[in-house]
Structures are given as structure tokens and as C-alpha cells.
C-alpha positions, 0 to 999 in steps of 0.5 A: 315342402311342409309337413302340412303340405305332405299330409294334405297332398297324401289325403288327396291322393287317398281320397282321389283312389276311390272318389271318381267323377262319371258322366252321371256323378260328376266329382266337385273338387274344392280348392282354396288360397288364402283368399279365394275358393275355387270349384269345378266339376269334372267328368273324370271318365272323359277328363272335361270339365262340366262347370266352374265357379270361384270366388274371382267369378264376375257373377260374384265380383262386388257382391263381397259382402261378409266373410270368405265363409259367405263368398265360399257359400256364394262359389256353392250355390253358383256351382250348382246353379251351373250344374243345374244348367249343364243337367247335372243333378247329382255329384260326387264331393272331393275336398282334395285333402282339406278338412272338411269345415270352414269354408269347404262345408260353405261351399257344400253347404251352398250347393246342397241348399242350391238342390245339388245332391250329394 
């Protein structure tokens, strides 16, 4: 495993001690690949999860049009219009160990402009 691998799954587990999902909070996790960007957000006091959305999502197949950065604000508006749907209003950001630009801001940026609150 990698120094940058190490590093990031360290910052994850930093992070995960004091960022807890809660049926009135739920945590918005990001996750990313070198191609596609994954979101979901998870009830961690029941361990469920409430909403899902990525970039592989058949509401956003075809529609790639520009960069990963604009398909990341795409997963970030449709996570909050599926959280929307499932009454959640208000979520806690986990970046899970990346930094947060790029295209874990887009996802943030995405779902904060969709009337997710962070």
C-alpha cells in the first residue's frame, strides 16, 4: 500500500471519530476513482443507508457533458434532491480522507445549491 493511501485512510479514521451520521444529521460520505465519484448518505445510528447517487447514476447516464468536476456537481445536486425526497434537510460532510477540492468541493458545492445544508 502507498504512503498516499496510508495517509488518506488515516485522515479517514481521524475524521470518522468525530463526524457521526444521526437520523436527523445523517453523514454524506464521498467517494472517488479516477473516473467516477460516488455519494450516499448513511444513518450511522441505524447503520442504513438513506440516499445514493454517483456518477454511474441512470439519471446522469448520457448527460456527460463537460469535466468530472461538472458530473461531481451533477452526483451533488441529485444526492440532495434524493435527500430531499427521503425528508432529510440537513447532513453532516465526511470527505473520507480526501482534500477537500476538486471534485469533492463540486459534490459539496452541488448539494448546497440544490438546498442541502451543511
Amino acid at each position: 500500500m502507498g504512503s498516499r493511501l496510508v495517509g488518506r485512510e488515516r485522515r479517514k479514521l481521524r475524521v470518522r471519530g468525530t463526524v457521526n451520521g444521526t437520523p436527523e444529521r445523517p453523514r454524506l460520505t464521498v467517494t472517488r476513482s479516477l473516473t467516477h465519484i460516488y455519494a450516499q448518505v448513511v444513518d450511522d445510528m441505524s447503520g442504513r443507508t438513506v440516499a445514493f447517487a454517483s456518477s454511474l447514476s441512470k439519471e446522469l447516464k448520457g448527460n456527460a457533458e463537460g469535466d468530472k468536476k461538472a458530473d461531481a456537481k451533477r452526483v451533488g445536486a441529485l444526492i440532495a434532491e434524493k435527500c430531499k425526497a427521503a425528508k432529510v434537510d440537513a447532513v453532516v460532510f465526511d470527505r473520507n480522507g480526501y482534500p477537500y477540492h476538486g471534485r469533492i468541493a463540486a459534490v459539496a458545492d452541488g448539494a448546497r445549491e440544490a438546498g442541502l445544508q451543511f
